[in-house]
N, C-alpha and C positions, 0 to 999 in steps of 0.2 A: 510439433507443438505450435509451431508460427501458424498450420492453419485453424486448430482450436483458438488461439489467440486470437486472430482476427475472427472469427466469429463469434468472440464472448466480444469484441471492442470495434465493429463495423466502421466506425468513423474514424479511428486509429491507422496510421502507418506502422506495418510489423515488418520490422529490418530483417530480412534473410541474406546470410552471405551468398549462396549459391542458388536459385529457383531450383533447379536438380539433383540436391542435395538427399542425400537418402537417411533412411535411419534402419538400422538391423531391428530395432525392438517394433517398429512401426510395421517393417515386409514380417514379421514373425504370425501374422494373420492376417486374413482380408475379412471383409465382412460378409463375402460368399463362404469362408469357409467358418467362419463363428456363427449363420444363420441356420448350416448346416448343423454344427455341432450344437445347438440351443435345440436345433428338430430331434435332435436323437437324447439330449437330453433335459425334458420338456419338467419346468421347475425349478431349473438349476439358477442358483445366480451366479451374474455374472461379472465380474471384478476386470476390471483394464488398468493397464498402466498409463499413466497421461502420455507419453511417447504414440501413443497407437492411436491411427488414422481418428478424424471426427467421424467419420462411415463407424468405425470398429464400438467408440466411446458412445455412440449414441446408440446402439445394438447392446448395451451395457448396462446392468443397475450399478455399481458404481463403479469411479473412476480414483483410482489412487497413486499416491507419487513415495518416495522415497523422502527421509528426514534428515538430515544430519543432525546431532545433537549439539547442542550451543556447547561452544569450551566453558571448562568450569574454573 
């Protein structure tokens, strides 16, 4: 998400703890393998989690995150 971050905030500093830090929802597809799977299924939309690469998110009609629901 820190490199989505900095590319909606260019002029911002985005704190990462580790530069090599990985994320499992992010290696869960590259954008070789989503260009491939959009070729085979040509029309399909395409939903990403915000976790997943800016390559992946921008290969994507939209991008969505998870909610928690406010305590009642």
């Amino acid at each position: 998400m820190a490199e989505t971050a900095k590319i909606l905030s260019r002029a911002s500093a985005v704190p990462a703890a580790r530069l090599a830090a990985g994320c499992s929802l992010a290696d869960s597809i590259t954008v070789d393998q989503l260009r491939s799977w959009k070729a085979e299924h040509r029309g399909a939309v395409v939903v990403s989690y915000v976790n997943t690469t800016a390559a992946v998110k921008a290969e994507s009609d939209y991008c969505c995150t998870s909610r928690t629901p406010a305590p009642s």
